[in-house]
Residue, then its C-alpha position, 0 to 999 in steps of 0.5 A: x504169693x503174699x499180699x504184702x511185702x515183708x519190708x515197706x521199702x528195701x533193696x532185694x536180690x532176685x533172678x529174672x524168671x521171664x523177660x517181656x521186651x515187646x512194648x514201650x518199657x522192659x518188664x520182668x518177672x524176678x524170683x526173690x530171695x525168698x522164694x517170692x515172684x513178682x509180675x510187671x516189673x519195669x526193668x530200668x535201662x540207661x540211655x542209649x544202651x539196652x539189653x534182655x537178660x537171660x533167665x537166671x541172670x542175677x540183679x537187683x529190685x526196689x521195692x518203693x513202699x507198696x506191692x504193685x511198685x517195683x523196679x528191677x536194677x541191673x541184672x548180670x550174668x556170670x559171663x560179665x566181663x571183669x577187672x575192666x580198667x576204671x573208665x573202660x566200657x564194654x558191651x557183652x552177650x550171655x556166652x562172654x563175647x566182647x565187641 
């Protein structure tokens, strides 16, 4: 694993390769595009909704200027529900069920 990043600050693509959902905050190892692996990423959630993506679910990661400061953004699978009407919310598992 590199170091160093290829560009100080920029918004990536990965897959989660490992979710950890046992303490205070959601940390993620993500897989980038590049075939780099990132450890102790903080997954952000909204308030009054949170998730576990399964492996190889595809989101988004900042990298904020350093090596040891990333944050992992989204993170959705291809069974998300979508052409949702604008304004409709839906909640949703890995096989697509609906509630």
């Amino acid at each position: 694993m590199p170091s160093e990043f290829w560009a100080a600050s920029e918004v990536t693509t990965g897959r989660v390769k490992e979710v950890d959902d046992s303490g205070e905050n959601q940390i993620i190892t993500v897989e980038g595009y590049r075939n780099e692996r990132f450890t102790g990423v903080l997954r952000a959630q909204p308030h009054g909704y949170s998730s576990n993506p399964p492996v190889d679910a595809v989101g988004h990661f900042l990298r904020s200027g350093s090596s040891d400061r990333l944050v992992g953004l989204g993170y959705e699978t291809p069974s998300r529900p979508k052409n949702l009407p604008a304004g409709v919310t839906a909640l949703y598992n890995a096989d697509g069920t609906v509630w």
